[in-house]
C-alpha positions in Angstrom: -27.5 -3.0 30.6 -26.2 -6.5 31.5 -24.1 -6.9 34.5 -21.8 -8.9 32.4 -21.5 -7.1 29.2 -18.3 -5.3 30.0 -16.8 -8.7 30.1 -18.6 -9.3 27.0 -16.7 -6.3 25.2 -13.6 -7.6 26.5 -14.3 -10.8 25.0 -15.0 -9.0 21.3 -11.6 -7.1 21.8 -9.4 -9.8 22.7 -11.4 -12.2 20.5 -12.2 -15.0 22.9 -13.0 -18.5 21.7 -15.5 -18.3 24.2 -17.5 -15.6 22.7 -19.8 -17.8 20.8 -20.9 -19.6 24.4 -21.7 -16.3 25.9 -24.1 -14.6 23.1 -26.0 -18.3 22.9 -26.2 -18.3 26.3 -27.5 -14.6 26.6 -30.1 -15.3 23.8 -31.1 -18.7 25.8 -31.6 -17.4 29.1 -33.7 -14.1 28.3 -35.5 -16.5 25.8 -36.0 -18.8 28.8 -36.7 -15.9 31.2 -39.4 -14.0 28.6 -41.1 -17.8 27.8 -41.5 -17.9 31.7 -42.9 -14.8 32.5 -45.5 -15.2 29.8 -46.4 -18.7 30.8 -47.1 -17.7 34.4 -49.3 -14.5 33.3 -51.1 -16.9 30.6 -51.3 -20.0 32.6 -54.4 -18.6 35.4 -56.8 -17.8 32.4 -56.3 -21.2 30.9 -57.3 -22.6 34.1 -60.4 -20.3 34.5 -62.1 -20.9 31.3 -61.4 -25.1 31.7 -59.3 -25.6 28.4 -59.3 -29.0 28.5 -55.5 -30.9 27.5 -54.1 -26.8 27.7 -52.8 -27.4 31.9 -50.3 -30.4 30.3 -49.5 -28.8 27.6 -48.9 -25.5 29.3 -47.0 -27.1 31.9 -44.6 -29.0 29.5 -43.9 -25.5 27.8 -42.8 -24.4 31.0 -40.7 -26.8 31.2 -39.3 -25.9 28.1 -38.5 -22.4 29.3 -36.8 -23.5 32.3 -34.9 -26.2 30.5 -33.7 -23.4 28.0 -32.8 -20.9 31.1 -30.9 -23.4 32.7 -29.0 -24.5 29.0 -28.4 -20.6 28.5 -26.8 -20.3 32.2 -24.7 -23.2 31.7 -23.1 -21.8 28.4 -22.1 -18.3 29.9 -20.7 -20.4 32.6 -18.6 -22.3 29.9 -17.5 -18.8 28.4 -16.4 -17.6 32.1 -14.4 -20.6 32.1 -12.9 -19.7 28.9 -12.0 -16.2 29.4 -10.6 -17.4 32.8 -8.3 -19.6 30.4 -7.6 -17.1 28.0 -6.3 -14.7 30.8 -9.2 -12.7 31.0 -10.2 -11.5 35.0 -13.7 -12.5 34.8 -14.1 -11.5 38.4 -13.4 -8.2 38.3 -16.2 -7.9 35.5 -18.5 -9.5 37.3 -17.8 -6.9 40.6 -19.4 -4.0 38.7 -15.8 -2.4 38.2 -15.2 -0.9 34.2 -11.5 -1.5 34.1 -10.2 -5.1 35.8 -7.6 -5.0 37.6 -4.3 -5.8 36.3 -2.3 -9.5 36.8 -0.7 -10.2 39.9 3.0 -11.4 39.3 
């Protein structure tokens, strides 16, 4: 389970505008994360057998995935910010804790 999916179902229940920042910017970074991991376990057979034009190419994917992890970060970051706005105690999801801890007057 995420770390951050508590917050996530806090999000659905108070229906937070930035709800739609945090599921693109899940899909994003495990997309980005996945892309990278299989890059890295491909990338030492292309090398091997000589593909020629497959080490660019390869490398500009890569690029790709880490451009799409970093995109994905920066939109859960945004919904944080959001659910900050909104009232939501985004710390206290983040700690690990299940319930947050209520407002300070």
């Amino acid at each position: 389970m995420l770390q951050d999916r508590p917050l996530y179902e806090e999000m659905v229940r108070t229906g937070s505008r930035g709800l739609w920042a945090w599921r693109a910017g899940n899909w994003l970074v495990r997309t980005g994360v996945i892309g990278i991991v299989l890059l890295l376990m491909v990338w030492p057979g292309i090398f091997y057998f000589k593909v020629s034009e497959s080490g660019l190419i390869f490398f500009g994917v890569l690029l790709l995935m880490a451009a799409l992890f970093t995109l994905g970060s920066f939109l859960k970051r945004l919904s944080y910010r959001i659910a900050l706005g909104e009232g939501i105690d985004v710390a206290s999801f983040l700690a690990g804790q299940d319930e947050p801890k209520p407002p300070r007057p």
